[in-house]
KEKE-3310 file (N, C-alpha, C; in steps of 0.2 Angstrom, whole numbers, plus 5000, padded with zeros to 4 digits):
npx = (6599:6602:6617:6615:6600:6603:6613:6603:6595:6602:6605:6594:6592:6600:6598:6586:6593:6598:6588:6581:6593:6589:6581:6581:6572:6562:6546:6535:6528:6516:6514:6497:6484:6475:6486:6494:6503:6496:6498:6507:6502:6505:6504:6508:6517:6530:6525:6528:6531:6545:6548:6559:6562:6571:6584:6589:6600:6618:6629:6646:6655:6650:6657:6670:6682:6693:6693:6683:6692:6699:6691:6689:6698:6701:6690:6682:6679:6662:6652:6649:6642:6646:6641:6635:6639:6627:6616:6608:6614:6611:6600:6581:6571:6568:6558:6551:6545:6534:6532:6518:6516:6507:6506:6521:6521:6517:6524:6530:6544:6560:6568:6579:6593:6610:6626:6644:6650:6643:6639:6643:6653:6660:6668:6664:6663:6650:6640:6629:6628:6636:6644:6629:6623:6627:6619:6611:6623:6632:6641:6632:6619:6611:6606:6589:6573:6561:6544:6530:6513:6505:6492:6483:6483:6492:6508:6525:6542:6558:6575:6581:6590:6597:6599:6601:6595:6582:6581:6576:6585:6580:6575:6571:6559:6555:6546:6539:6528:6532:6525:6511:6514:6508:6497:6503:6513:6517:6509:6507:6522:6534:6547:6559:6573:6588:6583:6577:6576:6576:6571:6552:6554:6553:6565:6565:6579:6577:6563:6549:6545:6532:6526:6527:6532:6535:6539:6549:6556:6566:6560:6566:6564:6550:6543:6548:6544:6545:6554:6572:6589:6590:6591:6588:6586:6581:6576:6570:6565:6553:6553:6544:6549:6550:6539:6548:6554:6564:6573:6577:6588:6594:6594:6600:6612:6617:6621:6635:6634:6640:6646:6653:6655:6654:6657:6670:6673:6679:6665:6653:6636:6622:6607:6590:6589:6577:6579:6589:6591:6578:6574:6577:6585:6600:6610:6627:6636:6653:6661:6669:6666:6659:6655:6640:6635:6631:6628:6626:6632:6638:6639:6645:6635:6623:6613:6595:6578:6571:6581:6583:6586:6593:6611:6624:6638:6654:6669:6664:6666:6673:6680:6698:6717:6733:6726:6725:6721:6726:6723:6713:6696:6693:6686:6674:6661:6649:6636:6635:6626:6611:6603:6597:6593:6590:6598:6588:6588:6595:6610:6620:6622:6624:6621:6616:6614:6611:6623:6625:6621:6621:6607:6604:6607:6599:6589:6589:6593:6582:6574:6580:6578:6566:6562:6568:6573:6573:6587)
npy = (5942:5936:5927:5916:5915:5908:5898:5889:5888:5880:5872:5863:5861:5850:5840:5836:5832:5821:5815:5810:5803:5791:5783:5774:5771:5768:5775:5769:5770:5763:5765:5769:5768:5780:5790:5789:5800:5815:5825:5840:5857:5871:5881:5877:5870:5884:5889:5881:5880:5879:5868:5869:5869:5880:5886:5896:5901:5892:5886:5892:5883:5876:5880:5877:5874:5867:5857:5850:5844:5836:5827:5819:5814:5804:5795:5778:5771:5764:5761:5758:5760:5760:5770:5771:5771:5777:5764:5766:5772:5783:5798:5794:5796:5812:5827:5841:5855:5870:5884:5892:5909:5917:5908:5911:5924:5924:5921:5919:5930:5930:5922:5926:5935:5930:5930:5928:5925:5922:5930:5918:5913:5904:5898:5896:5891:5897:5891:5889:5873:5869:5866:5871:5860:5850:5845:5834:5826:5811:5813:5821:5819:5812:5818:5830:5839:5838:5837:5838:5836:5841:5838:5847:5850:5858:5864:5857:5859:5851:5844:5829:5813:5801:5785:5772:5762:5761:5769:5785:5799:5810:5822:5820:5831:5834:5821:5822:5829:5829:5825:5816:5801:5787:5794:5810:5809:5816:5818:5812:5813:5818:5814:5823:5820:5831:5842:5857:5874:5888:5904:5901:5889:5873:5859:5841:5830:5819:5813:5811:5806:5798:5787:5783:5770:5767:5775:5782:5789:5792:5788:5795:5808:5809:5810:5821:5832:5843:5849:5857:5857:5840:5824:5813:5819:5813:5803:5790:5785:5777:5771:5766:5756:5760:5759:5750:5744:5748:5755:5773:5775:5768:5776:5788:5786:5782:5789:5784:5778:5783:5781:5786:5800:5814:5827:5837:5836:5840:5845:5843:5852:5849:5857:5865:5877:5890:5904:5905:5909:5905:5893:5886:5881:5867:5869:5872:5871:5872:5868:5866:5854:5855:5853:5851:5848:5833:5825:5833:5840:5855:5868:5881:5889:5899:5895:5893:5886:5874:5868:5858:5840:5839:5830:5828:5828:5818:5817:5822:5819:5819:5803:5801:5800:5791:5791:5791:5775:5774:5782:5792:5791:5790:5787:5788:5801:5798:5801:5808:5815:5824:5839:5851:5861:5879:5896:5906:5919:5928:5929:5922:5914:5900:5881:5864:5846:5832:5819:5804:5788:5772:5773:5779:5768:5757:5762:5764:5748:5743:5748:5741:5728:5727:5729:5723:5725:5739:5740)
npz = (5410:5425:5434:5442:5437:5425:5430:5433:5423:5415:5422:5423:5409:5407:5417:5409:5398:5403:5406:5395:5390:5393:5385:5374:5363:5351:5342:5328:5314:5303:5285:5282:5271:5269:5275:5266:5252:5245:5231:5231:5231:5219:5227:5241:5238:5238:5249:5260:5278:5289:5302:5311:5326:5341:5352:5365:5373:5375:5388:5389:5388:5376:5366:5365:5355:5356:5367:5361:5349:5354:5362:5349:5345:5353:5352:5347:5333:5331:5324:5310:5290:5275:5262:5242:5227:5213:5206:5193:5178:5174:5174:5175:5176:5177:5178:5175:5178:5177:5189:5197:5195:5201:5214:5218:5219:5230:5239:5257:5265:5268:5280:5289:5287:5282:5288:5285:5298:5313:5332:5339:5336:5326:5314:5298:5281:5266:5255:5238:5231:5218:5201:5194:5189:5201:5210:5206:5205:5211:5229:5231:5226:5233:5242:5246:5244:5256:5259:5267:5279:5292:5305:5303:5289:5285:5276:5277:5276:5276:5274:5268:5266:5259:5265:5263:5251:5249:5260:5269:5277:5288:5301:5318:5321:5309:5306:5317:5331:5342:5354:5360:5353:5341:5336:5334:5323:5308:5290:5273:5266:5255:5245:5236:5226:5225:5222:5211:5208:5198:5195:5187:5185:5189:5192:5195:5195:5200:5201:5210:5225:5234:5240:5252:5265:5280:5293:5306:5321:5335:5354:5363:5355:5353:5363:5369:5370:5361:5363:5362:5364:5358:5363:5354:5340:5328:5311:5302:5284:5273:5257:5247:5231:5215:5199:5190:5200:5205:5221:5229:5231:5220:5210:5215:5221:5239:5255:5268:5285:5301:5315:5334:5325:5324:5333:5336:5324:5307:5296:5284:5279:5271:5265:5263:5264:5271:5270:5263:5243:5244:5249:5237:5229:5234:5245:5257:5270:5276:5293:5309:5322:5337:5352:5362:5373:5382:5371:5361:5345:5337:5325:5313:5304:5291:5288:5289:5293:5284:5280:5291:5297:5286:5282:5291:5286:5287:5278:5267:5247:5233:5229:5227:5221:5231:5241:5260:5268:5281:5288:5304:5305:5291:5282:5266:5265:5275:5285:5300:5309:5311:5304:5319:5328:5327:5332:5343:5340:5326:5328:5333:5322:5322:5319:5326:5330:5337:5339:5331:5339:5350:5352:5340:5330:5337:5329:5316:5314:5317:5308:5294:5297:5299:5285:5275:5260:5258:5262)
capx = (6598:6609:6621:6608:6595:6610:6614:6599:6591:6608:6605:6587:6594:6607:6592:6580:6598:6598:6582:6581:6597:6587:6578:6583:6566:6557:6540:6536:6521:6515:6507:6490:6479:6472:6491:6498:6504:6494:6500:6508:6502:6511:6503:6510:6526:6532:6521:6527:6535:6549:6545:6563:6566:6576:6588:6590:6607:6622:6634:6650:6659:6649:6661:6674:6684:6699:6689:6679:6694:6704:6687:6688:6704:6697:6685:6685:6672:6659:6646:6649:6639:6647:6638:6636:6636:6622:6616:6607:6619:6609:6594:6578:6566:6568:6554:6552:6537:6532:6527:6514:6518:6502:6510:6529:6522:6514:6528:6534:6550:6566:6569:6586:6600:6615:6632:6650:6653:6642:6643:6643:6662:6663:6671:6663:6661:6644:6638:6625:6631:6640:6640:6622:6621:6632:6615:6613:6631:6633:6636:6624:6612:6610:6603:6584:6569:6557:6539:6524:6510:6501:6485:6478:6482:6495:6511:6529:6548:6564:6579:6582:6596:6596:6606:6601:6595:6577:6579:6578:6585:6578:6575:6562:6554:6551:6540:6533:6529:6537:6519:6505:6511:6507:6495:6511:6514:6513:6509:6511:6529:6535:6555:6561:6581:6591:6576:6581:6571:6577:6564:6547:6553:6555:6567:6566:6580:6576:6558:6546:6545:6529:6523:6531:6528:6537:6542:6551:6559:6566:6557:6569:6560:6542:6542:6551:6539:6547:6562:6579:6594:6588:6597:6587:6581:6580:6571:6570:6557:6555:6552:6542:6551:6547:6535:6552:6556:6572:6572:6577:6595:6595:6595:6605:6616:6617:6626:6636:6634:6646:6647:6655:6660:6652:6660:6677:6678:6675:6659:6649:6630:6620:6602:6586:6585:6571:6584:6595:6590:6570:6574:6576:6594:6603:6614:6632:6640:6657:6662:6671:6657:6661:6652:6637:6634:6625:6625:6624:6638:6635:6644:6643:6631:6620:6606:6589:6571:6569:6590:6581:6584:6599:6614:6629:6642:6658:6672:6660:6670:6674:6689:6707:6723:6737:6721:6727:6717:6724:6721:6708:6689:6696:6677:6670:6653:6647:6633:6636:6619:6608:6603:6591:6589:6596:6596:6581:6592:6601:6617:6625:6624:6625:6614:6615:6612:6611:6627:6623:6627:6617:6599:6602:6610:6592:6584:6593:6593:6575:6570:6580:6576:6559:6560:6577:6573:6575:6593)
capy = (5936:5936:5919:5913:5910:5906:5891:5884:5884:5875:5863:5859:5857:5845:5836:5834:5827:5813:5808:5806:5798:5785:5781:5771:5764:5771:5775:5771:5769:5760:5771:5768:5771:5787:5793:5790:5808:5817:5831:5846:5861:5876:5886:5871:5869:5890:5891:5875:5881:5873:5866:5869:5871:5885:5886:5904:5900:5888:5888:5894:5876:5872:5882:5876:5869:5862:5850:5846:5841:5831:5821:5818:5809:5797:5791:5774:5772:5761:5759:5761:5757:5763:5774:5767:5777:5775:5760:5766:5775:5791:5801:5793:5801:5820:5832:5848:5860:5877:5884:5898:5917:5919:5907:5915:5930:5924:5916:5920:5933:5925:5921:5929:5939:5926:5932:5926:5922:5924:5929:5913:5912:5896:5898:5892:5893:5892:5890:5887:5868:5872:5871:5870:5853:5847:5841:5826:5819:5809:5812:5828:5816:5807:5824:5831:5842:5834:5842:5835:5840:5841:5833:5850:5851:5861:5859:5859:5859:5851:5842:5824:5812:5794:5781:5765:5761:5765:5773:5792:5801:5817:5824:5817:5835:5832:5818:5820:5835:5826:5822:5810:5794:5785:5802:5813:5807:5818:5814:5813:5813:5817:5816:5824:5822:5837:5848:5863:5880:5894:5906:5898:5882:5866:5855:5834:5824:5809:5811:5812:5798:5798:5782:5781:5763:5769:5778:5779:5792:5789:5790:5803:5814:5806:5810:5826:5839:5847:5854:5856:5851:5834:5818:5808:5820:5810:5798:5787:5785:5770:5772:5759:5756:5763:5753:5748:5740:5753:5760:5779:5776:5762:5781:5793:5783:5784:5791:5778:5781:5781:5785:5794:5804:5820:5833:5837:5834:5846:5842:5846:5850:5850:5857:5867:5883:5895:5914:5908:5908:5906:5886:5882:5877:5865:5874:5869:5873:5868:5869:5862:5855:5856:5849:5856:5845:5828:5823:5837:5845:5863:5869:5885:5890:5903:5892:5892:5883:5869:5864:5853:5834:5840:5829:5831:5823:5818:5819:5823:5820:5811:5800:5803:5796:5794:5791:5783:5771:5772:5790:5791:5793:5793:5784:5797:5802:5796:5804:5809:5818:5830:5845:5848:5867:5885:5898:5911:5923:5926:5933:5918:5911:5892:5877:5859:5841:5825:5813:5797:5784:5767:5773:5778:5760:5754:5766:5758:5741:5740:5749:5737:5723:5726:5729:5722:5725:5744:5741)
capz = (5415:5431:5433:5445:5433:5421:5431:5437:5417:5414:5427:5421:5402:5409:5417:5403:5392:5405:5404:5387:5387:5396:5383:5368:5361:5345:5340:5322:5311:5293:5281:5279:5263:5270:5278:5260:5249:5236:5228:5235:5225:5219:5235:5247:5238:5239:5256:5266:5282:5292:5310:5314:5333:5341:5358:5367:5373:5376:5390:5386:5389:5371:5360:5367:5352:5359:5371:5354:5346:5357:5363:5341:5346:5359:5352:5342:5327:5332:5319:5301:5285:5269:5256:5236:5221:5209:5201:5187:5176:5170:5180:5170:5181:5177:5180:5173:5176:5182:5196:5195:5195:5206:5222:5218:5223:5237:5245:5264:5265:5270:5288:5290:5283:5283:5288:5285:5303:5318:5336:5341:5335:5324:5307:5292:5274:5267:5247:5234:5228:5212:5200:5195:5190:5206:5214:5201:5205:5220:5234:5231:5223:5239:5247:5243:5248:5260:5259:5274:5281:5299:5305:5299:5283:5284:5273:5278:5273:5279:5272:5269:5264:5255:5267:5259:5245:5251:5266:5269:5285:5293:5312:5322:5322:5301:5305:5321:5333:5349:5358:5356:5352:5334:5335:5336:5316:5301:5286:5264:5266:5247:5247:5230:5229:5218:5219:5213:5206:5194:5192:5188:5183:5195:5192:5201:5192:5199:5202:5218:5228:5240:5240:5258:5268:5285:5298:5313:5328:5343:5360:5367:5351:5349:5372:5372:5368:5355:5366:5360:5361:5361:5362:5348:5334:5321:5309:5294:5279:5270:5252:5242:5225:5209:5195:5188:5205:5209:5226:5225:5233:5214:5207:5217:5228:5246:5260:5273:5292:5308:5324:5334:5321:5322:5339:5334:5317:5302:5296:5280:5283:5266:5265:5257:5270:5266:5268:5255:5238:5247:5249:5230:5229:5238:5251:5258:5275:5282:5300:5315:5326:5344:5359:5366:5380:5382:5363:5354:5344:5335:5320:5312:5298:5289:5286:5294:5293:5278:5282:5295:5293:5283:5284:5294:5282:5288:5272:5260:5244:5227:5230:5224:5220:5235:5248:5266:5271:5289:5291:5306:5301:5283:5276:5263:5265:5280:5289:5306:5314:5306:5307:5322:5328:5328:5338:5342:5338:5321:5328:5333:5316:5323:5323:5332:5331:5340:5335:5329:5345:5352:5351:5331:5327:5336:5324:5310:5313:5317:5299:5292:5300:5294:5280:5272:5254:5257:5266)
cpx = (6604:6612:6619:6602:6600:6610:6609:6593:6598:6607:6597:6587:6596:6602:6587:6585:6597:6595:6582:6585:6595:6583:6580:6578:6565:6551:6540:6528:6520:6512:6500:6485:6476:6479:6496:6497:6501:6498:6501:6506:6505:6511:6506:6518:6531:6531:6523:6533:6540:6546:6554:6564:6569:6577:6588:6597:6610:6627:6641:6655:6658:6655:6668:6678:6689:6699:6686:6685:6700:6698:6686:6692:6702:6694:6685:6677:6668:6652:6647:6650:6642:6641:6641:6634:6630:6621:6616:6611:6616:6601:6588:6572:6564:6560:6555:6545:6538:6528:6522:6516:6514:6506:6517:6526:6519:6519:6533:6540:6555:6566:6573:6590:6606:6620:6637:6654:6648:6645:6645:6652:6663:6665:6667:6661:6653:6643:6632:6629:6631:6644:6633:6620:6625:6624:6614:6618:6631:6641:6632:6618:6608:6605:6594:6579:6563:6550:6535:6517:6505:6495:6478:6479:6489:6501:6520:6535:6554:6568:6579:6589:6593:6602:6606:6595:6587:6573:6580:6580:6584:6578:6570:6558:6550:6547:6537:6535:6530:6532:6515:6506:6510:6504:6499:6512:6515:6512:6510:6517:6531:6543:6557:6572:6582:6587:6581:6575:6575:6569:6556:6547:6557:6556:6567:6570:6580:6569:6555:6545:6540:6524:6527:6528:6530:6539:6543:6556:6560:6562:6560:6566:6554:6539:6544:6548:6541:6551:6568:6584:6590:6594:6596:6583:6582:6575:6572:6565:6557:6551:6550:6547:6545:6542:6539:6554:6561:6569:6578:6586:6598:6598:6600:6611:6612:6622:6629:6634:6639:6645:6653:6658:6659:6658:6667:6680:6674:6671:6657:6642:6626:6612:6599:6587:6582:6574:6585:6593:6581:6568:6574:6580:6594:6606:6619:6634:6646:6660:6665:6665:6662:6656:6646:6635:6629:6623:6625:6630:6634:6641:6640:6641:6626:6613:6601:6583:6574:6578:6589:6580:6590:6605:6620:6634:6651:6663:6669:6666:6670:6682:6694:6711:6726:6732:6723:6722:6719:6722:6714:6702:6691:6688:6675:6662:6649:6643:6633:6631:6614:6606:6596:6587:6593:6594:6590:6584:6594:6607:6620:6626:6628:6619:6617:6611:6615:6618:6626:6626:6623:6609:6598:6604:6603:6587:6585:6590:6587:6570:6575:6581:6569:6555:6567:6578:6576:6582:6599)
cpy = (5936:5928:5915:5909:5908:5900:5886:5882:5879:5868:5859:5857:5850:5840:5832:5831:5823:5810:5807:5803:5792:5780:5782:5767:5768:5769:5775:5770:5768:5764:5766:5772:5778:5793:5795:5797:5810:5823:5837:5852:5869:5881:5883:5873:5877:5892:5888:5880:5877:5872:5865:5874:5876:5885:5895:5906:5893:5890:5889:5886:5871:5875:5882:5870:5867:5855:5848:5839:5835:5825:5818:5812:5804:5795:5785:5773:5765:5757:5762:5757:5762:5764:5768:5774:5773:5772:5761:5773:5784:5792:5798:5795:5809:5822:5838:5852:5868:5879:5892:5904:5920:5916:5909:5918:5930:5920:5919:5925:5928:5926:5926:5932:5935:5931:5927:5920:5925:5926:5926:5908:5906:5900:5892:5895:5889:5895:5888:5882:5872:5867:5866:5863:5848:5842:5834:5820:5817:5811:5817:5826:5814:5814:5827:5836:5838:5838:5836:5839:5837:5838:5838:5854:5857:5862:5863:5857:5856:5846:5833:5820:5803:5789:5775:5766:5763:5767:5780:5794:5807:5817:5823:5824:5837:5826:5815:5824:5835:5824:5817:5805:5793:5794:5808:5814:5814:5815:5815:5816:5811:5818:5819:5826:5826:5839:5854:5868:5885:5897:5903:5888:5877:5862:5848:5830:5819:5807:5813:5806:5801:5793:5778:5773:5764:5772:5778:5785:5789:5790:5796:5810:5815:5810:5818:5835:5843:5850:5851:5861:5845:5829:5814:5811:5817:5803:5796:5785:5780:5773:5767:5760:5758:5758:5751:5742:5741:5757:5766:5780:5772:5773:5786:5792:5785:5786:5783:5783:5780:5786:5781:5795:5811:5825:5831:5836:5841:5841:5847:5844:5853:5851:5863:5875:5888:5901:5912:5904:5904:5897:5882:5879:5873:5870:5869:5874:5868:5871:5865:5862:5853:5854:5854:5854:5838:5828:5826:5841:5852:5864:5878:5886:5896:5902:5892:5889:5881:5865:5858:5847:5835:5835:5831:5825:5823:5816:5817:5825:5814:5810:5802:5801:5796:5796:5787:5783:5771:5779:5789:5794:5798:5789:5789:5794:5797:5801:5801:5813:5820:5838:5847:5855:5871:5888:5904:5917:5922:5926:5927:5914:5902:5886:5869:5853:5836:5821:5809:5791:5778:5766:5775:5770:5757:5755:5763:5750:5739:5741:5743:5732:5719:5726:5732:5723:5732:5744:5738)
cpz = (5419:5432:5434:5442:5426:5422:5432:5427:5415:5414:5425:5414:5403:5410:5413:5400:5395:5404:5399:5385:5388:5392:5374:5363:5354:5345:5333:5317:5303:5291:5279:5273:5264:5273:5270:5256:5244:5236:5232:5228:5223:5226:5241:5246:5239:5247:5259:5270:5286:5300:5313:5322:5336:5350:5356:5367:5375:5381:5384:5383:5377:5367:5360:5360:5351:5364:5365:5352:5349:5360:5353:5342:5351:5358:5343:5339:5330:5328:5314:5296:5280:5263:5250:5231:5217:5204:5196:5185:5173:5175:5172:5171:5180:5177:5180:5174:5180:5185:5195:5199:5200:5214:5221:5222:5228:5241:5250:5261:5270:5277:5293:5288:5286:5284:5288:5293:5309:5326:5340:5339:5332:5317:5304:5287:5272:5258:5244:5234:5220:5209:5201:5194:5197:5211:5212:5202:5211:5221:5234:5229:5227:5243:5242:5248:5249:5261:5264:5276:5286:5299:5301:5292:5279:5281:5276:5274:5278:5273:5271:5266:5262:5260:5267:5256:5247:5260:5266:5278:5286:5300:5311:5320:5313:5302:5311:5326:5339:5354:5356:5354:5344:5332:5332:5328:5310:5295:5277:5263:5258:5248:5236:5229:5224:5217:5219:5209:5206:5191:5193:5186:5186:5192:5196:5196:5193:5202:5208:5218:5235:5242:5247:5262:5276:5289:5302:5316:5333:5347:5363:5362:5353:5359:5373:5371:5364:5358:5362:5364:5364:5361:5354:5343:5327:5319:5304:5291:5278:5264:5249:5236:5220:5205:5193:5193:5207:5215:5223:5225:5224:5211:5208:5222:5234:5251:5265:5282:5297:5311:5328:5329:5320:5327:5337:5328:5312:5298:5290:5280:5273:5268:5262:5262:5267:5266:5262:5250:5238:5247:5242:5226:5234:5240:5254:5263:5277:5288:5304:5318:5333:5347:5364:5369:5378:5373:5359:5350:5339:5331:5317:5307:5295:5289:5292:5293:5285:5279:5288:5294:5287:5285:5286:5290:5285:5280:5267:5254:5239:5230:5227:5226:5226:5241:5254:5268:5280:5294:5297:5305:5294:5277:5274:5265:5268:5285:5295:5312:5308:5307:5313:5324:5326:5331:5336:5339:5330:5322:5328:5328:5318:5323:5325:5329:5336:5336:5336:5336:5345:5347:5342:5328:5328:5331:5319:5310:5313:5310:5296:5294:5299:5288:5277:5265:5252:5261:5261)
residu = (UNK:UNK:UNK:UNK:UNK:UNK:UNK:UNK:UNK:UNK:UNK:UNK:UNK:UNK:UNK:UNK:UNK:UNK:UNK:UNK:UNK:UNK:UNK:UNK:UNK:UNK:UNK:UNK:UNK:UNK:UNK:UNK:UNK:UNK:UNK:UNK:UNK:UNK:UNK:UNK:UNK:UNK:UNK:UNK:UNK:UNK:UNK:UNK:UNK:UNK:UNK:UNK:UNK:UNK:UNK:UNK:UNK:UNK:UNK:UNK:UNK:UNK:UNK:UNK:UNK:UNK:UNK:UNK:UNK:UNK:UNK:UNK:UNK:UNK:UNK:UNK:UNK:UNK:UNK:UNK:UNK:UNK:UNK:UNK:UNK:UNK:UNK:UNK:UNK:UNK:UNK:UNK:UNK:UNK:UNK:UNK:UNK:UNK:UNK:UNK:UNK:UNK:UNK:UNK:UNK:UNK:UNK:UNK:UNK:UNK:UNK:UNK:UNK:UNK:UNK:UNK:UNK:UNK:UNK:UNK:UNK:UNK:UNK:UNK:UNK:UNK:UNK:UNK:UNK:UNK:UNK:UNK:UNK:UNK:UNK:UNK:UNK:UNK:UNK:UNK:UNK:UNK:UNK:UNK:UNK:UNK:UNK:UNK:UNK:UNK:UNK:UNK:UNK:UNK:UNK:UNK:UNK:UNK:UNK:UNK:UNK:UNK:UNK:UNK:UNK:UNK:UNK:UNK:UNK:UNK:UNK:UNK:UNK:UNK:UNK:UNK:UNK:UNK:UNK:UNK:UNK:UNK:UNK:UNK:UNK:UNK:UNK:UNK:UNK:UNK:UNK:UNK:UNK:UNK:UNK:UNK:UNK:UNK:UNK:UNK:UNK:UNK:UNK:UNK:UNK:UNK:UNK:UNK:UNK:UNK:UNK:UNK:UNK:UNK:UNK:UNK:UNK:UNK:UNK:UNK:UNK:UNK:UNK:UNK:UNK:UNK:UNK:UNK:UNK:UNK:UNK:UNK:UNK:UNK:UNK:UNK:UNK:UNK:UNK:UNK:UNK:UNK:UNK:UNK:UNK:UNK:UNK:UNK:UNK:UNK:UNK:UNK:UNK:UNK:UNK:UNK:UNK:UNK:UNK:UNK:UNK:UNK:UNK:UNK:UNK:UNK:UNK:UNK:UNK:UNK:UNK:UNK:UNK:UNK:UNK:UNK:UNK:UNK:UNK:UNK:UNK:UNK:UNK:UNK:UNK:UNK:UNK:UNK:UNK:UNK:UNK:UNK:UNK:UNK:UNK:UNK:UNK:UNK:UNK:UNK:UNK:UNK:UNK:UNK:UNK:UNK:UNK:UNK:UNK:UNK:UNK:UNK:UNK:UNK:UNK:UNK:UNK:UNK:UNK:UNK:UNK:UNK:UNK:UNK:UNK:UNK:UNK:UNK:UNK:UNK:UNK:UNK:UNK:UNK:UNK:UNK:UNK:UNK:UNK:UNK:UNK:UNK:UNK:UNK:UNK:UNK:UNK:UNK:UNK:UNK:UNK:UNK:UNK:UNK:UNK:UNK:UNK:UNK:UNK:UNK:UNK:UNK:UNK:UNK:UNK:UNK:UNK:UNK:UNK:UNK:UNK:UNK:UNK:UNK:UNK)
# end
């Protein structure tokens, strides 16, 4: 590609971020009796594919992490809701079963061969969550596998997170395919937090939750054809309460949120991705996320498809003694974007989301506003 057409796909990205900056509204929709989830089955749950996105390239300007980090410093917190640990004192939900030896063997080959550090030049460290029971303890409990499926029956994967008490947060491209309107929707959205899978046997400590009552994405999503980088990918569920009358966050905690906090700051990005370990682990990346124009910052990772909807956690951490309070964006466990695409490529070994600003506070405030039982 000569510079020419370099600058002029540039110039028409640049364009498509404005417009969608323009646009702060949401599309959201109630579940209805025939929209509500049955059961995924061993074929769905090994075979669900991810609907994550992919960019070709980035200017250079995005990898820029000296500009990242000096806009980290200018910028005053604007919105932020602190995370809880977990009411009920022990997992009383567990779930154990096996999955069949007939759909193992039938499930997809891995996407990607991860590496250490792409060509995409960001440093990060990337892990299984360890140890093995680490997904149970908050704040890992707060994070979970997101299964869905299309208007044709089709079933998919991305990541989720708990950030009140019965809210979930994923990307708009988990629960809607950026066209159409209410249409646009998918549907029997089943959140399973600490999903995890040794072998033939599926672990859910705290249960399946798919008794969903709402949903909601921005308009910069629900509008954008399914292009990325966007401005608003993202979304939040609404979970009915159990027969008990505990929403899921009563069981796992939940994350807090704030903005700005993402570009410039080291960032920890938790999710399911179907390379590593074939999606049946949690998975842990951390990273400097730097600035990739118009909203979107990009940090470095290994992960690919089902990491989608994954949170971008700002000082993910149990507390500790000799903590200041006035250090800046010193709040633990505050979700700061999610994960939204990566690249068509494997080599750059990066992926990208939206930071949380304005039009996710209206995202927020409208689910809970609506339904304040879950907030």
């Amino acid at each position: 590609m000569n510079n020419a057409s370099f600058a002029a796909l540039t110039a028409a990205a640049i364009a498509a971020f404005v417009a969608q900056a323009a646009q702060a509204q949401t599309v959201s929709l109630k579940a209805a009796p025939t929209l509500q989830s049955s059961s995924f089955s061993d074929a769905e749950l090994v075979g669900a594919k991810s609907p994550m996105p992919k960019v070709r390239f980035l200017p250079a300007s995005a990898f820029d992490l000296n500009a990242a980090a000096a806009e980290a410093q200018g910028s005053a917190v604007a919105f932020d809701k602190p995370g809880k640990r977990p009411a009920v004192a022990e997992p009383v939900l567990e779930q154990r079963r096996q999955i069949s030896a007939a759909a193992l063997a039938a499930m997809p080959a891995p996407e990607a061969v991860p590496e250490a550090v792409g060509t995409g030049n960001i440093q990060f460290t990337s892990t299984r969550t360890y140890p093995r029971q680490q997904d149970r303890v908050y704040p890992s409990s707060a994070v979970g596998k997101l299964f869905f499926r299309d208007s044709a029956g089709n079933s998919y994967i991305c990541t989720g997170s708990v950030v009140r008490p019965g809210v979930v947060l994923t990307a708009g491209h988990c629960v809607h395919r950026g066209s159409g309107g209410n249409a646009g929707f998918y549907n029997s959205f089943t959140f399973v937090p600490g999903y995890s899978r040794v072998g033939l046997t599926e672990t859910r400590p705290f249960g399946t939750w798919s008794n969903w009552q709402y949903v909601s994405t921005t308009t910069a999503w629900s509008t954008g054809g399914g292009n990325v980088p966007n401005v608003g990918d993202w979304a939040l569920i609404v979970f009915n309460p159990d027969g008990a009358g505990r929403r899921i966050g009563d069981y796992t905690g939940y994350l807090g949120i704030q903005y700005p906090a993402m570009i410039g700051r080291h960032v920890t990005v938790l999710g399911y991705p179907a390379n590593l370990d074939s999606g049946t682990q949690m998975h842990r990346v951390d990273s400097m996320a730097t600035n990739g124009g118009s909203n979107n910052g990009l940090w470095g990772s290994d992960m690919t498809g089902g990491s989608s909807g994954g949170p971008v956690i700002l000082n993910f951490r149990q507390d500790y003694a000799g903590l200041s309070a006035a250090t800046q964006d010193n709040a633990a466990n505050r979700a700061t974007s999610v994960v939204s695409w990566g690249y068509t490529s494997a080599g750059p070994q990066v992926q990208g989301g939206a930071q949380f600003n304005s039009s996710f506070a209206t995202l927020f405030n409208q689910t809970c506003s609506a339904y304040g039982w879950a907030c």
